[in-house]
MARLO-556765 format. One record per residue: residue number from 1; residue in three letters; x, y, z of N, C-alpha, C in turn. Coordinates in nm, 3 decimals, padded with zeros to 5 digits. Atoms other than C-alpha are relative to their C-alpha. Example, Ala and Ser with C-alpha at 12.3 -4.5 7.8 and 13.67 -1.06 7.14 Angstrom:
<pts>
 num residuo     n.x     n.y     n.z    ca.x    ca.y    ca.z     c.x     c.y     c.z
   1     ALA  00.089 -00.119  00.000  01.230 -00.450  00.780  00.090  00.120  00.000
   2     SER -00.082 -00.119 -00.006  01.367 -00.106  00.714 -00.077  00.109  00.073
</pts>
This chain:
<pts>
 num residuo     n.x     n.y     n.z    ca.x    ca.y    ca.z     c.x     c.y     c.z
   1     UNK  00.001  00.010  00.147 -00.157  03.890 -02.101  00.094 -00.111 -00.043
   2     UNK -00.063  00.142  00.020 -00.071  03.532 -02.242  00.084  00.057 -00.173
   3     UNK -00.088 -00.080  00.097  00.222  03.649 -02.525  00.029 -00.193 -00.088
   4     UNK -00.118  00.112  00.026  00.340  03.347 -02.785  00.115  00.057 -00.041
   5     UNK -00.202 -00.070 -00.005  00.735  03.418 -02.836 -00.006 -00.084 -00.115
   6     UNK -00.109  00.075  00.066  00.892  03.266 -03.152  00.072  00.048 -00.069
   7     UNK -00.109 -00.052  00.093  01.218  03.225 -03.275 -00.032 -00.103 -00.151
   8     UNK -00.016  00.038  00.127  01.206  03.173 -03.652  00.173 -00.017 -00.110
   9     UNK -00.154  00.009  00.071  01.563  03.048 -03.780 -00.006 -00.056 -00.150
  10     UNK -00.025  00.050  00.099  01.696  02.949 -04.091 -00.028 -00.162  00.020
  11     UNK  00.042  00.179 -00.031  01.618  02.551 -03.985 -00.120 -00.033  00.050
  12     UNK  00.114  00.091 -00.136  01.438  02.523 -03.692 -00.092  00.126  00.051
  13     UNK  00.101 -00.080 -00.035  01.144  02.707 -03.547 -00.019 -00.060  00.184
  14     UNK  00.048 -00.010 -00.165  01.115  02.759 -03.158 -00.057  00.092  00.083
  15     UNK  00.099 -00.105 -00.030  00.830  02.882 -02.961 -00.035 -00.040  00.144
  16     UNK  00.032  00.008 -00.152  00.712  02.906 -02.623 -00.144  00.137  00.065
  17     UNK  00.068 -00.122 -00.021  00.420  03.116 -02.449  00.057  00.048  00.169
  18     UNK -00.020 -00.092 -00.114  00.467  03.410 -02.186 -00.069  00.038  00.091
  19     UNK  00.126 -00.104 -00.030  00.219  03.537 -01.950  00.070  00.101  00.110
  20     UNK -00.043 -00.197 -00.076  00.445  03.853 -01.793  00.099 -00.090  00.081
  21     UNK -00.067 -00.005 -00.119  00.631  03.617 -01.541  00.093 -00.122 -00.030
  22     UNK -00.077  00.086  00.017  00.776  03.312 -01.694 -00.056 -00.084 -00.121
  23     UNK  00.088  00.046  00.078  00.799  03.121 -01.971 -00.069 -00.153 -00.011
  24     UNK -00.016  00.128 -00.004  00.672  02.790 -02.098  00.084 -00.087 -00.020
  25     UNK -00.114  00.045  00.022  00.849  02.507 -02.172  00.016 -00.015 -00.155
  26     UNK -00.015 -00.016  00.141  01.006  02.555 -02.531 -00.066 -00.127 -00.087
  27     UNK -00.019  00.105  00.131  00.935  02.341 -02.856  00.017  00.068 -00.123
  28     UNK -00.077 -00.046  00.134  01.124  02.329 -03.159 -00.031 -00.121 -00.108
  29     UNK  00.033  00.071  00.124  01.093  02.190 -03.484  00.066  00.019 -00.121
  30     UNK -00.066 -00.029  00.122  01.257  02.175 -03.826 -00.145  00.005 -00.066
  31     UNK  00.088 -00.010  00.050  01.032  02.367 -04.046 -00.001 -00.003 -00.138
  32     UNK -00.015  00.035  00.163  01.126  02.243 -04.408 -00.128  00.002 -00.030
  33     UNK  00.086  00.026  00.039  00.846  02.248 -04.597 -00.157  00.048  00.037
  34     UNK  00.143 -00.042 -00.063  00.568  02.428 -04.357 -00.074  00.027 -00.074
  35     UNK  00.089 -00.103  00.088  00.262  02.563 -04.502 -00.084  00.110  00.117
  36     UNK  00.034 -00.084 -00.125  00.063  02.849 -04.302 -00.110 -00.113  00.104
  37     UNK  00.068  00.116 -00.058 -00.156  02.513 -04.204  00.061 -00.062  00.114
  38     UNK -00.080  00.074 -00.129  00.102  02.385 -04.035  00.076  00.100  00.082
  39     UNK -00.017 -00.100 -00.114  00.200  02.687 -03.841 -00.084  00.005  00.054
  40     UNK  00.106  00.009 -00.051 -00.114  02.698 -03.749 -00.033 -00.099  00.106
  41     UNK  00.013  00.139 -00.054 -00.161  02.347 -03.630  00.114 -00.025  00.102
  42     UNK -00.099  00.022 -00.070  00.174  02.342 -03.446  00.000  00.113  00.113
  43     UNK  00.001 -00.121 -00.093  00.147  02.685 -03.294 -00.104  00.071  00.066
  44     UNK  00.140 -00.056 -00.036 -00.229  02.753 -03.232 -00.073 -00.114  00.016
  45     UNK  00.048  00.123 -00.020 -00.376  02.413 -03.253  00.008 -00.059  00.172
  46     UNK -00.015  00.057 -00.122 -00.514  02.245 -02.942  00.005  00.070  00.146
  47     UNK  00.027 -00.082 -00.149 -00.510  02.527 -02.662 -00.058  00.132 -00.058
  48     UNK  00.039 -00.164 -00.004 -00.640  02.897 -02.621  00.075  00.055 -00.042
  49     UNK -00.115 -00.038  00.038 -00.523  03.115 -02.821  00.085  00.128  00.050
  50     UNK -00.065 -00.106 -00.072 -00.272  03.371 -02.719 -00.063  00.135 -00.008
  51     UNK  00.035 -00.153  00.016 -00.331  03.767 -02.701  00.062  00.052 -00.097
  52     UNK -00.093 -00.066  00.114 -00.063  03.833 -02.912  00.110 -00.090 -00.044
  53     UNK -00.108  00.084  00.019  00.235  03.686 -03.087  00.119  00.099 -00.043
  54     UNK -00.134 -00.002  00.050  00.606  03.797 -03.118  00.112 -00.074 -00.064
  55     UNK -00.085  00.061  00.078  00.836  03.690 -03.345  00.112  00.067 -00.052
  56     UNK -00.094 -00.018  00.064  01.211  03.714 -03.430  00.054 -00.084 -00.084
  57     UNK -00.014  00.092  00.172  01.278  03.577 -03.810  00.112  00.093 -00.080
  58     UNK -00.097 -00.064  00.078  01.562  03.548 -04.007 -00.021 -00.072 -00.096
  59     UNK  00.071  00.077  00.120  01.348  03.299 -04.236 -00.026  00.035 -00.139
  60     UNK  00.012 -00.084  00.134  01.274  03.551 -04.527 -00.152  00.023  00.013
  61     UNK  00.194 -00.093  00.005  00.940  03.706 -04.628 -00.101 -00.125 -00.001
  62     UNK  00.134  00.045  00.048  00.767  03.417 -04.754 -00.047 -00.121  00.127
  63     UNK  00.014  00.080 -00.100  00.772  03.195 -04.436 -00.020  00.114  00.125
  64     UNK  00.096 -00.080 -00.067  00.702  03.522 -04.244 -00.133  00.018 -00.058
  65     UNK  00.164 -00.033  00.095  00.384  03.575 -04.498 -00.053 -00.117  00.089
  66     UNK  00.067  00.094 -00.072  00.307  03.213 -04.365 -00.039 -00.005  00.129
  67     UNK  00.020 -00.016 -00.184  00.349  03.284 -03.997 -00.094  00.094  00.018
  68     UNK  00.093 -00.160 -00.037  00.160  03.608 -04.016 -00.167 -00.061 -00.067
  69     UNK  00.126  00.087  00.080 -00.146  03.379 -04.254 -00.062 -00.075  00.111
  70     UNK  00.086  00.106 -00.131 -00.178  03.102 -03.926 -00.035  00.079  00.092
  71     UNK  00.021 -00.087 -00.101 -00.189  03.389 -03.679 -00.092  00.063 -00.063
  72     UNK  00.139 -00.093  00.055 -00.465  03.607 -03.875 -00.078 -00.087 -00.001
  73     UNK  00.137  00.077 -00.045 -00.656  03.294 -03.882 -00.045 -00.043  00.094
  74     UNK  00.052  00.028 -00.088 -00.634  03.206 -03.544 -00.057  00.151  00.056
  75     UNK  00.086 -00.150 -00.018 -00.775  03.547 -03.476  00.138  00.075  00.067
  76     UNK -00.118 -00.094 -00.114 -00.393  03.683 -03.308  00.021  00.096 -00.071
  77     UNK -00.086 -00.123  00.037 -00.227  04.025 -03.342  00.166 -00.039 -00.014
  78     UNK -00.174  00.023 -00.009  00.180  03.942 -03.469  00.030  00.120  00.012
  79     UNK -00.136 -00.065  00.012  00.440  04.142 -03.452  00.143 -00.040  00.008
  80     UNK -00.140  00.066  00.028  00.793  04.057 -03.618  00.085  00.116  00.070
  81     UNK -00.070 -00.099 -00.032  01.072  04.271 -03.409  00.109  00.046 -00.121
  82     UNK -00.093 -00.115  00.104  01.254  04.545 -03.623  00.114  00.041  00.106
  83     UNK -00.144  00.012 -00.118  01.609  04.591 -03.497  00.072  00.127  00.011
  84     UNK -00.026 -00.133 -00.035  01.649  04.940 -03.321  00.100  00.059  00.023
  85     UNK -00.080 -00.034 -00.033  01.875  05.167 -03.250  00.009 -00.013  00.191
  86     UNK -00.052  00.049 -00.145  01.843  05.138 -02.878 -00.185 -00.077  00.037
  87     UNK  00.165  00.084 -00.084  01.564  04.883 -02.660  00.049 -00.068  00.081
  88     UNK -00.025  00.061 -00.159  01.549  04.719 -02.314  00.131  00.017  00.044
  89     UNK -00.121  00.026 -00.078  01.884  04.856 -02.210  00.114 -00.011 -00.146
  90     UNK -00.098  00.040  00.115  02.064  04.750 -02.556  00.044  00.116 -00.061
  91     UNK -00.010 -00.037  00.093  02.238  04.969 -02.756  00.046 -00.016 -00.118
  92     UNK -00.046  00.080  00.138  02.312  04.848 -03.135  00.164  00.095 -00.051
  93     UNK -00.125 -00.067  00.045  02.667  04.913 -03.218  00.013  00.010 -00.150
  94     UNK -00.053 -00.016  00.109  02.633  04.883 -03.575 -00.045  00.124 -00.062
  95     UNK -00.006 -00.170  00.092  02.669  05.219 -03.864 -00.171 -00.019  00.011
  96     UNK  00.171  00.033 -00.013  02.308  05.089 -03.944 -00.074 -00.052  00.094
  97     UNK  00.050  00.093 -00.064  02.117  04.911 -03.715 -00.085 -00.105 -00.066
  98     UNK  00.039  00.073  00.085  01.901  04.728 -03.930  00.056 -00.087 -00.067
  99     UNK -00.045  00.087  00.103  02.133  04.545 -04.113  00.063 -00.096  00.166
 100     UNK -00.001  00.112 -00.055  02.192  04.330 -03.790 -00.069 -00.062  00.001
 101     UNK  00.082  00.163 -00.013  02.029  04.014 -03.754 -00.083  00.047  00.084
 102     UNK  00.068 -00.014 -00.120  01.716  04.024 -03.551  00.054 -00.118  00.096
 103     UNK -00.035  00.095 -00.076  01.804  03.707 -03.388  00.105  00.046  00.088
 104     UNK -00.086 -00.049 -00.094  02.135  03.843 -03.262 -00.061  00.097  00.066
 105     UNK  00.053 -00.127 -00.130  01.946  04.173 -03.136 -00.096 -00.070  00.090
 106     UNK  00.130  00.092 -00.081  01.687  03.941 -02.966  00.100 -00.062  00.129
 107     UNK -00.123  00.105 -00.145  01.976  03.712 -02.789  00.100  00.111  00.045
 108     UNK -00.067 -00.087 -00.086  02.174  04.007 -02.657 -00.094  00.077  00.061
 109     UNK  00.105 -00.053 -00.095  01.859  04.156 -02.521 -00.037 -00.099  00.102
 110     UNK  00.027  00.102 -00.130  01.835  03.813 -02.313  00.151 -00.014  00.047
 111     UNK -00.091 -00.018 -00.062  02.169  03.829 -02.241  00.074  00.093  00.093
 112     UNK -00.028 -00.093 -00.024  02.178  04.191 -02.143 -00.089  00.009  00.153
 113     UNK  00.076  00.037 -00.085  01.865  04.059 -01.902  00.039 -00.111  00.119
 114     UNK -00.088  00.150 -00.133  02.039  03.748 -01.701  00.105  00.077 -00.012
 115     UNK -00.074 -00.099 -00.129  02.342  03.964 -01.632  00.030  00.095 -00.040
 116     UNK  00.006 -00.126 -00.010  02.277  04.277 -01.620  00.139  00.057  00.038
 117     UNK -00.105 -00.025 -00.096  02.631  04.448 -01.556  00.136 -00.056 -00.017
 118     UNK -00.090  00.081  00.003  02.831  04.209 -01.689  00.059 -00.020 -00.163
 119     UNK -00.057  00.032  00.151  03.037  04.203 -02.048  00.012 -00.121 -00.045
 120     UNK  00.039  00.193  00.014  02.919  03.912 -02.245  00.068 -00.004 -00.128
 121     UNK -00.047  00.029  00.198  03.039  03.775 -02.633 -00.133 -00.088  00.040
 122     UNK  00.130  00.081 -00.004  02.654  03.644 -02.709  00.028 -00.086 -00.127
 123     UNK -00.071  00.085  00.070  02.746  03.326 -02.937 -00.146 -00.101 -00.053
 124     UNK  00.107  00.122  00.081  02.486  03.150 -03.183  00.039 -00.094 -00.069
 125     UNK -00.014  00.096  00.104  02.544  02.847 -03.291 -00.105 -00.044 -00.041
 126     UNK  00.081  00.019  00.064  02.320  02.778 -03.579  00.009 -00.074 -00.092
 127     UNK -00.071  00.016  00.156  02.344  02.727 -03.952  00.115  00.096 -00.038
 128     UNK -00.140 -00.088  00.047  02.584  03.050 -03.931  00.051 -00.015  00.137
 129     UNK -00.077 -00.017 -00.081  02.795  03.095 -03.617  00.022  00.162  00.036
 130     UNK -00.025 -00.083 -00.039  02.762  03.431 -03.437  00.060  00.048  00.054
 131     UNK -00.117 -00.026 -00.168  02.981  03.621 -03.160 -00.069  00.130 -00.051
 132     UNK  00.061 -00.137  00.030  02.812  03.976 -03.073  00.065  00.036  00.184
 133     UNK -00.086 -00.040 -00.052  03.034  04.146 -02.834 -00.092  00.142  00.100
 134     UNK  00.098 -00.141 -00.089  02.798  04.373 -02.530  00.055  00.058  00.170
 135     UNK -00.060  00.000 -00.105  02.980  04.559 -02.262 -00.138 -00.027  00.104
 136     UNK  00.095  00.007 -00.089  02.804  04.558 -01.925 -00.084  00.149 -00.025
 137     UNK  00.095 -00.170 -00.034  02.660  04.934 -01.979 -00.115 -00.048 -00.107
 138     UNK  00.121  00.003  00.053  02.410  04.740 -02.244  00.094  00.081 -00.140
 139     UNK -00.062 -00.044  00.190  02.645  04.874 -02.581  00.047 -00.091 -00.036
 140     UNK -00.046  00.138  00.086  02.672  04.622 -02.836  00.167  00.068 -00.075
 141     UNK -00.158 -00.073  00.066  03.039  04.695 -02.983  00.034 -00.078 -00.121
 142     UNK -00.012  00.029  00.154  02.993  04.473 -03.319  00.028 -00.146  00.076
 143     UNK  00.006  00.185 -00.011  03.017  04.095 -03.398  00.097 -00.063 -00.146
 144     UNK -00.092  00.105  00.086  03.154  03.805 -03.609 -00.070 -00.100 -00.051
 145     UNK  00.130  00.111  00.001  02.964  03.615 -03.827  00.095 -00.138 -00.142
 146     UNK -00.049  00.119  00.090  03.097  03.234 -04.009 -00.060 -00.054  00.028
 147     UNK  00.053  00.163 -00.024  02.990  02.927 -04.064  00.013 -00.067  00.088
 148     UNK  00.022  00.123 -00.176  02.864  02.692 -03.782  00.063 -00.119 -00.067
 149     UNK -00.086  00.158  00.019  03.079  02.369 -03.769 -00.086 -00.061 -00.102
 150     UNK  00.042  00.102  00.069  02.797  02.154 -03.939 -00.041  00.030 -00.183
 151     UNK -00.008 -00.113  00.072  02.776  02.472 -04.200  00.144 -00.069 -00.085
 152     UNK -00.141  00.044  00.029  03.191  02.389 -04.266 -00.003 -00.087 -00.095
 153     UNK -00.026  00.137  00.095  03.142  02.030 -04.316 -00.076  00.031 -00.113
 154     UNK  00.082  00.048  00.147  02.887  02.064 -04.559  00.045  00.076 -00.120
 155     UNK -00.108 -00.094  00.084  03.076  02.368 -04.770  00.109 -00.139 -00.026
 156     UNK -00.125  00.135  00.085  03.339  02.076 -04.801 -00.020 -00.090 -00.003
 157     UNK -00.007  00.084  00.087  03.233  01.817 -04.863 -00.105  00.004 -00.132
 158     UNK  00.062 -00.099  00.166  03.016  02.009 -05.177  00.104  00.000 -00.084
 159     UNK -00.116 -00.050  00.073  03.329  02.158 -05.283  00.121 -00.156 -00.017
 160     UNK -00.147  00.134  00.030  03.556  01.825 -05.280 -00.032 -00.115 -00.070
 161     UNK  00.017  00.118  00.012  03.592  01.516 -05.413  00.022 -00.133  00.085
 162     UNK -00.066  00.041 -00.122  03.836  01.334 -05.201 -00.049 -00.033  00.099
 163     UNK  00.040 -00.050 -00.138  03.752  01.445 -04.889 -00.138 -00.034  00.036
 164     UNK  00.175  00.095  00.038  03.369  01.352 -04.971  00.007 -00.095 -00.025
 165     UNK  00.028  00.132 -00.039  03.432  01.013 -05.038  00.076 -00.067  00.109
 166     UNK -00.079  00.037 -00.066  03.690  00.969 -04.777 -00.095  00.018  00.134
 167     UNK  00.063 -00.033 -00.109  03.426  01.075 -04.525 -00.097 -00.083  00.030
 168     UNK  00.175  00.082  00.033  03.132  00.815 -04.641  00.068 -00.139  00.072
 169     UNK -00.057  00.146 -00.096  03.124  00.568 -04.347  00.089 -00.036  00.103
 170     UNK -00.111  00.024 -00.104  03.377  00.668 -04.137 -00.031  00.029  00.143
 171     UNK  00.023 -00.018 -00.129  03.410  00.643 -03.793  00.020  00.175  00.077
 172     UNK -00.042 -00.139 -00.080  03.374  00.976 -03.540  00.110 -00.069  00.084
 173     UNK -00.121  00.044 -00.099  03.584  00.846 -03.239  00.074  00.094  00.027
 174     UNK -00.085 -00.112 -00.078  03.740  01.171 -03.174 -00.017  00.029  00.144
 175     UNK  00.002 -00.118 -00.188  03.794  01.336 -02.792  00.081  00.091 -00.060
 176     UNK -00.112 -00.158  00.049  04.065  01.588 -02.955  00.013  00.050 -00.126
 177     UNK -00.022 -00.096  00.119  04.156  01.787 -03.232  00.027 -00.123 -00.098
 178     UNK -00.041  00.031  00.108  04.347  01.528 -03.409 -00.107 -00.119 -00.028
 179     UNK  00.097  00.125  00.006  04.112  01.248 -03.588  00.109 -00.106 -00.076
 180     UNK -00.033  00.086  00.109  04.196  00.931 -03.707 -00.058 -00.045 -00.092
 181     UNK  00.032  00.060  00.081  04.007  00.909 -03.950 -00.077  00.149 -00.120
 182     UNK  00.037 -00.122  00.058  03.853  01.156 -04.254 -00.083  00.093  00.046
 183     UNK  00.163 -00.046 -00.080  03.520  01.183 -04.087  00.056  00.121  00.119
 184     UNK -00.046 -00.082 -00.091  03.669  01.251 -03.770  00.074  00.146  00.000
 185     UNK -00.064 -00.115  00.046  03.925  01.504 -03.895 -00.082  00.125 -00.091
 186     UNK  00.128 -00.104  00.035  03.650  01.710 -04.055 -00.082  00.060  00.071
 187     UNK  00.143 -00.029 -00.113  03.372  01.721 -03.805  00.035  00.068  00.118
 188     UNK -00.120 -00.092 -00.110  03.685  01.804 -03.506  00.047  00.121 -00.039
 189     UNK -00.098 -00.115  00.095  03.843  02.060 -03.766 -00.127  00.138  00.059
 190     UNK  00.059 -00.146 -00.042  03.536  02.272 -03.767 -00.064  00.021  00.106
 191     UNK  00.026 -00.055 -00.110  03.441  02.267 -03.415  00.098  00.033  00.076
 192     UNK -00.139 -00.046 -00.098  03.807  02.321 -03.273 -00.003  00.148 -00.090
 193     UNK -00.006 -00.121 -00.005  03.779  02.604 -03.515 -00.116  00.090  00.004
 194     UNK  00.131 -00.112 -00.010  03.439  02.773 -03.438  00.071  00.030  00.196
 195     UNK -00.008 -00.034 -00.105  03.606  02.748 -03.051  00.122  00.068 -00.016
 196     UNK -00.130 -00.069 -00.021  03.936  02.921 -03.128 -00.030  00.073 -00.040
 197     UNK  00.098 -00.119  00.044  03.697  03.207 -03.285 -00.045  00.056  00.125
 198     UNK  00.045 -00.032 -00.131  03.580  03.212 -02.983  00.060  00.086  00.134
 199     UNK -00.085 -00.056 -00.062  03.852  03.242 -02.785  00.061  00.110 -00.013
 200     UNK -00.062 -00.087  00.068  04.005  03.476 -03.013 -00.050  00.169  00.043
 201     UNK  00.077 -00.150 -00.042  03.738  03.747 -02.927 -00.015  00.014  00.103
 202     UNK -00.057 -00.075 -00.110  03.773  03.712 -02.605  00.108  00.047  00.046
 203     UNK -00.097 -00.043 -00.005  04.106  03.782 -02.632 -00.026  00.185 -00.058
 204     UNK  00.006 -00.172  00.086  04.000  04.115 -02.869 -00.043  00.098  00.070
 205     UNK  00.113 -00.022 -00.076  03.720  04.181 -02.646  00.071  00.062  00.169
 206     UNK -00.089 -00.030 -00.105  03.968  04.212 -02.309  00.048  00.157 -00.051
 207     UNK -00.079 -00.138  00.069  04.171  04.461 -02.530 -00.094  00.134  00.012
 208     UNK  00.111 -00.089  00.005  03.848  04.641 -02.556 -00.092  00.076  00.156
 209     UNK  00.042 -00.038 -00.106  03.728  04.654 -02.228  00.038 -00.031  00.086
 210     UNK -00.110  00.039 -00.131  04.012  04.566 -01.972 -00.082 -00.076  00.088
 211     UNK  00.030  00.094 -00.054  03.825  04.290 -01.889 -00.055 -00.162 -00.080
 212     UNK  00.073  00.090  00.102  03.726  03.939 -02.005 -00.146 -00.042  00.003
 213     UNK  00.153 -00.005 -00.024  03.371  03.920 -02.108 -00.076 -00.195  00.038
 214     UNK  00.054  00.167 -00.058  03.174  03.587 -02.007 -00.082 -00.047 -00.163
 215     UNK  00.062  00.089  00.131  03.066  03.360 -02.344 -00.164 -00.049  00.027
 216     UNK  00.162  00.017 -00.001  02.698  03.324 -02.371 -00.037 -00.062 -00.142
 217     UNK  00.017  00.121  00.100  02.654  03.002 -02.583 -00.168  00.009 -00.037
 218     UNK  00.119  00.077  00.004  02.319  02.935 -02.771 -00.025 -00.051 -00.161
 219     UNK  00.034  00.087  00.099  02.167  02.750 -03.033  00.019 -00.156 -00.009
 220     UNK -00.024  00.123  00.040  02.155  02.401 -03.171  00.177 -00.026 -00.019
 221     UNK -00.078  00.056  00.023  02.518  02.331 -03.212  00.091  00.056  00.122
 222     UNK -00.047 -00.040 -00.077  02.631  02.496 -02.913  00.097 -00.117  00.150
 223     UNK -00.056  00.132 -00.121  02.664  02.186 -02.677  00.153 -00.054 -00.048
 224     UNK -00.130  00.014  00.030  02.959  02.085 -02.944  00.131  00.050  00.036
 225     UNK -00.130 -00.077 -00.030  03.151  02.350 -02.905  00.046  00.088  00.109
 226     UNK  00.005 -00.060 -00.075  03.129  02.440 -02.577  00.105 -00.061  00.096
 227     UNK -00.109  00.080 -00.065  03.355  02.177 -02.386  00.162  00.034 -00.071
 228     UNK -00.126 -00.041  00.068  03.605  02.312 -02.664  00.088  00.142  00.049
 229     UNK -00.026 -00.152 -00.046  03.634  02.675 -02.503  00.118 -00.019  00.090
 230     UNK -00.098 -00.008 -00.108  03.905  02.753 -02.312 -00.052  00.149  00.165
 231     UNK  00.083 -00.151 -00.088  03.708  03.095 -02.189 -00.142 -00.060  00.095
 232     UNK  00.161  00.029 -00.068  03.433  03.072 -01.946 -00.109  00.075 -00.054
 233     UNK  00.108 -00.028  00.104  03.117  03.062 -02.077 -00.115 -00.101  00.066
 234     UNK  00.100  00.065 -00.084  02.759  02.950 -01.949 -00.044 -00.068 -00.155
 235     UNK  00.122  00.066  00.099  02.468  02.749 -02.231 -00.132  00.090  00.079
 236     UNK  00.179 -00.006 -00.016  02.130  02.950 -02.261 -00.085 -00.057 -00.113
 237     UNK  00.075  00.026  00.106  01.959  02.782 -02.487 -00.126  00.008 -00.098
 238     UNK  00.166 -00.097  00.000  01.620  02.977 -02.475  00.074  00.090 -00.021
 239     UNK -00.035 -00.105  00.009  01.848  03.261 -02.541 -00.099  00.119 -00.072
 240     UNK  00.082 -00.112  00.065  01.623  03.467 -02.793 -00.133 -00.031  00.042
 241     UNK  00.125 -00.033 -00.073  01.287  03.369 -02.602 -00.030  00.060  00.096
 242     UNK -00.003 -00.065 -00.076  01.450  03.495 -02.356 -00.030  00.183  00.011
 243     UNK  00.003 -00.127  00.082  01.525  03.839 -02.550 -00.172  00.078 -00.019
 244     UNK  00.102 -00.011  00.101  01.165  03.817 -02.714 -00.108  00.041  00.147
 245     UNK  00.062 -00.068 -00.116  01.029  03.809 -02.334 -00.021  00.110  00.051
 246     UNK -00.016 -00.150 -00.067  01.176  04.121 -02.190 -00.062  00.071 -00.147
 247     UNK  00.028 -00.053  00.113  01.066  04.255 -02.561 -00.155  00.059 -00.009
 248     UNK  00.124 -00.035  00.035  00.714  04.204 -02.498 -00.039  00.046  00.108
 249     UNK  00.072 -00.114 -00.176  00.665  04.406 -02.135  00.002  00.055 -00.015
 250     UNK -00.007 -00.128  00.014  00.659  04.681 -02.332  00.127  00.096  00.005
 251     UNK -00.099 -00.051  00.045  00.998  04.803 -02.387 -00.005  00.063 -00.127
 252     UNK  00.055 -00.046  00.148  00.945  05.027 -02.626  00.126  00.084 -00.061
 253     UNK -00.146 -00.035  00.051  01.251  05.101 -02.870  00.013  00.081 -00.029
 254     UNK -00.045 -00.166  00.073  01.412  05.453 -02.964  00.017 -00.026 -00.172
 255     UNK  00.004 -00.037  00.096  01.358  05.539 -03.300  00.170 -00.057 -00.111
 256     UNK -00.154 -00.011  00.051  01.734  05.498 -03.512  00.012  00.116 -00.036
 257     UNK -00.017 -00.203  00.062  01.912  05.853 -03.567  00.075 -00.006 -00.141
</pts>
């Protein structure tokens, strides 16, 4: 059974198909502006179409309406994942479960899948900046959610004057924290501090489970802030297709109590 996987983010849209044993090779896209035409055309266009489609979206209704419009016309069955109290091994640490992100429950279900056994901090860098905290027994124990570095800059230079024209034109040239220049000192600022966030919880995270958990980087902005870590930490960058995989072999989720 040929599965398509996509992640639906606030930016970018990435999809890949499954057939039970591995996946394809991803593509992503910034989907400003889609219509269900062009979901269609991007995601069904040009090959056979799948059996089914999964999808984890943190896009909003009306760009799921669209996704769910190109898939009814190519003749597929969707399904958007709803975020359980327990599935593949996971259990959701929050009061509600629902009010987590699917995306995070998606990427700690691929994280909970590559190492099995092992206490991770699962880390999205996106448009927001995640940390979701899963011992090895598969219990999520809560998360941390701010602005992704490129998130930062743009909050300030909105909010400033200064600082916004002091930035127009300037050179990067950083390797370290300090910049010489506005640009630089902005763009370094908020990726030295999305990695001392980082660090920070694995420091919390030790406290928590007398051990230090391993950093499980993904998303688009992840490559930045990953040389910044002081903690060890791998890059999956398929992280939630990964999730969305084990999702669709039939793992079938417990109810919420």
């Amino acid at each position: 059974m040929t599965a398509l996987l996509v992640d639906l983010g606030n930016t970018r849209i990435k999809w890949a198909r499954f057939d039970g044993e591995r996946l394809s090779t991803p593509r992503a896209a910034a989907h400003s502006g889609w219509r269900a035409a062009d979901y269609g055309r991007r995601l069904f266009g040009g090959r056979p179409a799948p059996e089914s489609v999964l999808v984890a979206s943190v896009a909003g209704a009306r760009l799921d309406r669209q996704l769910a419009t190109a898939a009814r016309r190519a003749g597929v069955q969707v399904r958007f994942v709803k975020v359980p109290r327990r599935a593949a091994g996971v259990t959701v640490g929050y009061l509600e479960p629902w009010r987590l992100g699917v995306d995070r429950f998606v990427a700690v279900v691929g994280a909970h899948h590559l190492f099995d056994g092992i206490a991770t901090c699962v880390v999205g860098v996106g448009t927001a900046m995640t940390i979701d905290l899963l011992g090895g027994d598969g219990a999520h124990r809560g998360g941390v959610i701010i602005p992704a570095p490129a998130l930062m800059v743009e909050t300030l230079l909105r909010n400033t004057h200064g600082i916004r024209r002091r930035t127009r034109g300037g050179a990067l040239g950083a390797s370290g924290l300090f910049g010489r220049s506005t640009r630089a000192a902005v763009v370094q600022g908020s990726r030295y501090a999305a990695a001392a966030l980082i660090d920070r919880a694995v420091e919390e995270a030790r406290s928590l489970l007398g051990r230090n958990p391993l950093v499980v980087l993904t998303g688009g902005e992840a490559g930045a802030v990953r040389p910044l870590l002081r903690s060890r930490s791998v890059a999956v960058p398929d992280l939630v297709l990964t999730g969305l995989a084990v999702l669709s072999q039939g793992a079938k989720p417990h109810p919420a109590r």
